[in-house]
C-alpha positions in Angstrom: -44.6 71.4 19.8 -46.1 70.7 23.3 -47.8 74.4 24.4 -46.0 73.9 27.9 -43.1 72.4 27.6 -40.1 74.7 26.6 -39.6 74.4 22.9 -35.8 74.3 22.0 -34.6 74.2 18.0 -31.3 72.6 17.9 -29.3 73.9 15.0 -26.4 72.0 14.0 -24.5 70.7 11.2 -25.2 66.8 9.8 -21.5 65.3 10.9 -22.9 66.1 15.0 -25.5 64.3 14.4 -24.7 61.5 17.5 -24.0 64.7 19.7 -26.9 65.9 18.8 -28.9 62.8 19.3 -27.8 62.4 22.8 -28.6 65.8 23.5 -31.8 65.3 22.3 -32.4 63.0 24.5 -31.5 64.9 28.1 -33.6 67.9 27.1 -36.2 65.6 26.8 -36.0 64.1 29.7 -35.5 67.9 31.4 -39.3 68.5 30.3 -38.2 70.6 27.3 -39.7 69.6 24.0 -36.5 69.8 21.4 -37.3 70.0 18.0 -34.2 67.7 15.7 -35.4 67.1 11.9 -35.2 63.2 12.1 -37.4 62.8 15.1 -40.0 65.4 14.2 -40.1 65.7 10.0 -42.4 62.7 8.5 -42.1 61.5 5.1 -43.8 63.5 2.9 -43.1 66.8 4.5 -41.8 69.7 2.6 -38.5 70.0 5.1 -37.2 73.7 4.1 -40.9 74.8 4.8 -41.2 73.5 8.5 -37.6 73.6 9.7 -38.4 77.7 9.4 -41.8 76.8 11.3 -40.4 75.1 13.7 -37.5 78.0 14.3 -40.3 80.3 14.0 -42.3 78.5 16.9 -39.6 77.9 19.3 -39.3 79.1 22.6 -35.4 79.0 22.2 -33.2 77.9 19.5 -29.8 76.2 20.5 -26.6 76.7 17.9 -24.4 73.8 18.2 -21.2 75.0 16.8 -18.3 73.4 15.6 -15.1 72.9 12.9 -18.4 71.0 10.8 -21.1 73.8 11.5 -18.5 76.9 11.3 -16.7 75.9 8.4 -19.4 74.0 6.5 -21.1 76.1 3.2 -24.8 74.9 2.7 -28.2 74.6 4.3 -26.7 75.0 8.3 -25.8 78.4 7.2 -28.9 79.4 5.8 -30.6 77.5 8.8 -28.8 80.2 11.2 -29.2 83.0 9.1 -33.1 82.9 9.2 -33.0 82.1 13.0 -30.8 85.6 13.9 -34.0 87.2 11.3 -36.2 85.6 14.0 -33.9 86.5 17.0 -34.0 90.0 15.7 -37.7 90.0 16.2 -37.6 89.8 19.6 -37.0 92.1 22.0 -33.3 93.6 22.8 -32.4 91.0 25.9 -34.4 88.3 24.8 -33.0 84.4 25.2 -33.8 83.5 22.2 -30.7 82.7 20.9 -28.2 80.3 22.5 -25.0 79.6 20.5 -23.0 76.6 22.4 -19.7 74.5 21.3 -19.7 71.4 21.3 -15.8 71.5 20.3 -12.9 74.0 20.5 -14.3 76.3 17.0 -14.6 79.9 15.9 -17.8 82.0 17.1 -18.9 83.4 13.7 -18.5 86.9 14.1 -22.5 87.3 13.5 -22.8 85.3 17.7 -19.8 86.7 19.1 -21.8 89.1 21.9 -23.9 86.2 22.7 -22.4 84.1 25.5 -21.5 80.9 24.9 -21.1 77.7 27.4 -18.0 75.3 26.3 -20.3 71.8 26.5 -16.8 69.9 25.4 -15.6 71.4 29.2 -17.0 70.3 32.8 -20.1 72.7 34.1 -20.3 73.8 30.3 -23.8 71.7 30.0 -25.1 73.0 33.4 -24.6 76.3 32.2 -26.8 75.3 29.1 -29.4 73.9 31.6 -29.4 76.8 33.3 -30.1 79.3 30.5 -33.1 77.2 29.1 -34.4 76.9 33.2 -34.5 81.4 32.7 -36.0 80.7 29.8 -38.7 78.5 30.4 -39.4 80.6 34.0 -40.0 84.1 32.0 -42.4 82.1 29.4 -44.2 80.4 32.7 -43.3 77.1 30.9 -43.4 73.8 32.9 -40.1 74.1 35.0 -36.8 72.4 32.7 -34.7 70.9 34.6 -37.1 68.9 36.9 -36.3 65.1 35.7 -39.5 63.0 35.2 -40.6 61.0 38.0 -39.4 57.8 38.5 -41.0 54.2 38.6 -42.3 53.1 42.2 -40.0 50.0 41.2 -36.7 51.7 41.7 -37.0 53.8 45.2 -34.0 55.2 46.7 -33.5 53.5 50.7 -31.3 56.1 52.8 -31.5 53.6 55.5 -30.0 51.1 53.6 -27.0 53.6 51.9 -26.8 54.5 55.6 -26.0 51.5 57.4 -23.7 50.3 54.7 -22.0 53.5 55.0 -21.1 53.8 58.6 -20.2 50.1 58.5 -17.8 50.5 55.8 -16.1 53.6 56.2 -13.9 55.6 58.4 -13.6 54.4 61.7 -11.4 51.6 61.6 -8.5 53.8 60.6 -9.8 56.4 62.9 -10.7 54.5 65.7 -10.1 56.4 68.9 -9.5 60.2 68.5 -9.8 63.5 70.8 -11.8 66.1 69.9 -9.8 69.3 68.7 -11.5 71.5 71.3 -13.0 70.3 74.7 -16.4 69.7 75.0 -17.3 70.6 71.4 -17.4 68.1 68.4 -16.6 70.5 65.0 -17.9 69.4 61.8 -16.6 71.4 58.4 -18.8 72.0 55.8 -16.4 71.9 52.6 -17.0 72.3 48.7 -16.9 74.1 45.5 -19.5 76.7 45.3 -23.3 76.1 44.5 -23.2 72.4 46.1 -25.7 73.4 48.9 -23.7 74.0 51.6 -25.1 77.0 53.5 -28.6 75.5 52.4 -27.5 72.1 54.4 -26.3 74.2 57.4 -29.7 75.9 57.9 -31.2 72.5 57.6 -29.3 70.8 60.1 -29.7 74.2 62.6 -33.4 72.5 62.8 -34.9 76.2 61.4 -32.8 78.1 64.5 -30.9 79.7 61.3 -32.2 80.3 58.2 -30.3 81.2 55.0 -30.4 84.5 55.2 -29.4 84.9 58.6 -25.7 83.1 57.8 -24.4 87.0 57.0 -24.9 87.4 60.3 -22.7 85.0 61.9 -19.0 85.0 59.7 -16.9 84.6 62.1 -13.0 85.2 60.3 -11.9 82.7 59.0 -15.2 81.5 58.3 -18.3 82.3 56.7 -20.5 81.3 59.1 -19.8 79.0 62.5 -22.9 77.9 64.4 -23.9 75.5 67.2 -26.2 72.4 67.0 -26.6 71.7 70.2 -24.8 68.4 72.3 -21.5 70.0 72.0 -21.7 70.0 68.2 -21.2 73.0 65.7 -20.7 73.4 62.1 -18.3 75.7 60.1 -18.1 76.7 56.8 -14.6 78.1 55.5 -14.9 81.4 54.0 -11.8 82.5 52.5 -10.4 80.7 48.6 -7.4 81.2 47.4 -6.0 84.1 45.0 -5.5 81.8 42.4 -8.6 79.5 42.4 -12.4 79.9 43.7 -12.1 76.4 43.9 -9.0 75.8 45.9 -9.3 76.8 50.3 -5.6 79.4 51.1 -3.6 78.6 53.6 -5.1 80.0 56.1 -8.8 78.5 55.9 -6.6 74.6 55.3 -5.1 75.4 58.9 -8.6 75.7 60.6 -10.3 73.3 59.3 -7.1 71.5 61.0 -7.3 73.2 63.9 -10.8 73.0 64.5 -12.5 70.7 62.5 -13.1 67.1 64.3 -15.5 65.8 61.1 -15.5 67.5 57.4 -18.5 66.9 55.3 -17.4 67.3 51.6 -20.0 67.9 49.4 -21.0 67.8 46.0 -24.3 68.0 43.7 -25.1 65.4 40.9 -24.3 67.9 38.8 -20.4 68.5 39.7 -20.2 65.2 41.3 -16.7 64.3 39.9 -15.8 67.6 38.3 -12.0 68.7 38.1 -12.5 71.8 40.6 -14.3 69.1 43.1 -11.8 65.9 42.9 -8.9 69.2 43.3 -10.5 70.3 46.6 -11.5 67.2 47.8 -7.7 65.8 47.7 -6.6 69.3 49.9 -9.4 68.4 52.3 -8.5 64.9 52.6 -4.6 65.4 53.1 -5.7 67.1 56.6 -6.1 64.0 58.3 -9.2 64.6 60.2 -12.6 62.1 58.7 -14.2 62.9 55.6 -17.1 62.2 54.9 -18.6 63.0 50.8 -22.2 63.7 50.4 -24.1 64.2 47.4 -26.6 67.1 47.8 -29.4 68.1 45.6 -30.7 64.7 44.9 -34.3 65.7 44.3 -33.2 66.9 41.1 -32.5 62.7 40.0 -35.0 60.3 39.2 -34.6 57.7 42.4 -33.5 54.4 40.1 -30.3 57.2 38.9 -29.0 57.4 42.4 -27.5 54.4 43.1 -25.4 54.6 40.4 -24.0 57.9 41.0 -23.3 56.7 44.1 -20.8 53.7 42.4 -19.2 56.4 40.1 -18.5 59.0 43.0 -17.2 55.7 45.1 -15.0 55.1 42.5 -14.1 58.7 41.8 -13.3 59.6 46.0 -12.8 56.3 47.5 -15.6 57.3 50.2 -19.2 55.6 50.0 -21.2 58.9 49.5 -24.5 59.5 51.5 -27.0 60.7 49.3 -28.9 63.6 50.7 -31.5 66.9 49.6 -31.1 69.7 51.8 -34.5 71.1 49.9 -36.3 68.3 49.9 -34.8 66.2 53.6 -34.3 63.4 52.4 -31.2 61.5 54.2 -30.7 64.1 56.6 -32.2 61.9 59.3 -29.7 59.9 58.3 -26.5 62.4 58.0 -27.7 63.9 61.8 -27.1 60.1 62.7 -23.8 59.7 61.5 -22.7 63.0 62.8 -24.2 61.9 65.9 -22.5 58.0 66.0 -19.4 59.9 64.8 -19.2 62.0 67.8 -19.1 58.7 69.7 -16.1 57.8 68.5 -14.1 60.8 70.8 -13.2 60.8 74.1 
């Protein structure tokens, strides 16, 4: 096992074998070094005797449950058995162990305090990601999580996604307009939660606001509402509904309405066509007013895997998405642009 990568023992029954094989594969590529017996045992190799080292070695061991692995009698159980000995070893509140389903199953009653991420259900691998990212912090491992860099071959143009994007998009079914409010120009900031928004609204304040400092401007209804200079300011809505996190109320719907002359949806690669994002996204877009979806977080994709989120979140929102990383900057150049052409566009 690689001494800085995060080790992770994947524990699973023979029939998830494909599942497992895929998984395999994203770890990998997350800068984790996953241990699966048919990629690391060579011929030769007593396997009882170093599937126990390699438990014993690992930084984290995964459980992949399932009907197979619950209800299968044989070497899975004995495999699971020894790795709660090991778990047992370490201290109370240690990540060691990390039971996941992979289908609806039983926890055996032996993992039932552990949590456990659904990976069949959208955000259920994200949660896993996000477990093994603790993990591999607390053992000062190289950071999981962080793709590999890409190829020089296969850079990512904003420009290009730019120009194709104003060209193609809204304005010919929004061609002239009046601005909601005289002499301002109000751009939403909508989206599930975690995307990046407040993060993006710092960034496009040019450092006049800073993350921290968005407590100190809710204005009710919103969270935060904030100028940017040339008669432009930004609002995030602040109140969901009782029912969902994920849905706006009433209330929040009617200013964005009222107030909102732009709305920037945004999403991550992560939750990019999620349930909880396409159902927000279609009470955004009944409002009438320009919608424009961006795609945060992308320093967290190798460059040649952007373009083709951007075709699957086309074909998921019918809006060519601007690609964008409120951490790292790139395409905000670009997105201040658009806001700016946008503004144009209002008499």
């Amino acid at each position: 096992m690689s001494a800085n990568k995060l080790s992770v023992f994947l524990c699973h029954a023979s029939q998830d074998k494909e599942f497992v094989r895929s998984l395999y594969e994203k770890l990998t590529e997350r800068n984790a070094d996953p241990w699966l017996d048919e990629k690391k045992l060579l011929p030769g190799q007593k396997w009882d005797a170093e599937i126990k080292k390699a438990v014993k070695l690992s930084d984290v061991v995964v459980v992949l449950l399932s009907t197979n692995s619950v209800s299968k009698v044989g070497y899975v159980q004995k495999e699971l058995k020894f790795a709660l000995d090991i778990a047992d070893e370490h201290p109370d509140g240690t990540m060691f162990l990390i039971p996941a389903r992979i289908d609806e199953c039983t926890i055996p009653a032996r993992l039932e305090e552990l949590q456990s991420p659904k990976l069949y259900e959208p955000g259920g691998i994200d949660a896993l990601y996000s477990s093994l990212a603790v993990r591999a912090t607390s053992l000062k491992r190289l950071p999981f999580g962080i793709p590999r860099r890409p190829s020089k071959r296969a850079q990512y143009k904003p420009d290009e996604v730019f120009r194709e994007l104003f060209l193609s998009m809204y304005w010919d079914n929004y061609s002239v307009r009046t601005a909601k409010s005289r002499n301002r120009f109000g751009v939403a900031i909508a989206g599930v939660d975690g995307v990046g928004k407040t993060s993006l609204a710092a960034v496009l304040s040019h450092g006049r606001l800073t993350f921290g400092d968005m407590t100190k401007h809710i204005v009710t209804p919103y969270r935060y509402k904030i100028s940017l200079g040339n008669g432009i300011f930004v609002i995030e809505q602040f109140e969901s509904s009782h029912t969902s996190r994920y849905a706006y109320a009433e209330r929040s719907l009617h200013s964005i309405e009222q107030e909102a002359d732009l709305i920037l949806f945004v999403l991550d690669h992560a939750k990019s066509t999620s349930p909880d994002c396409s159902r927000l996204f279609q009470q955004v877009d009944q409002l009438g007013t320009p919608v424009v979806v961006i795609i945060n977080k992308i320093e967290l994709l190798p460059a040649d895997q952007i373009p083709e989120l951007v075709r699957l979140v086309k074909d998921t929102y019918g809006r060519l998405p601007l690609p964008i990383s409120s951490v790292g900057g790139q395409g905000i150049r670009q997105l201040e642009q658009f806001i700016s052409h946008a503004r144009r566009f209002y008499d």
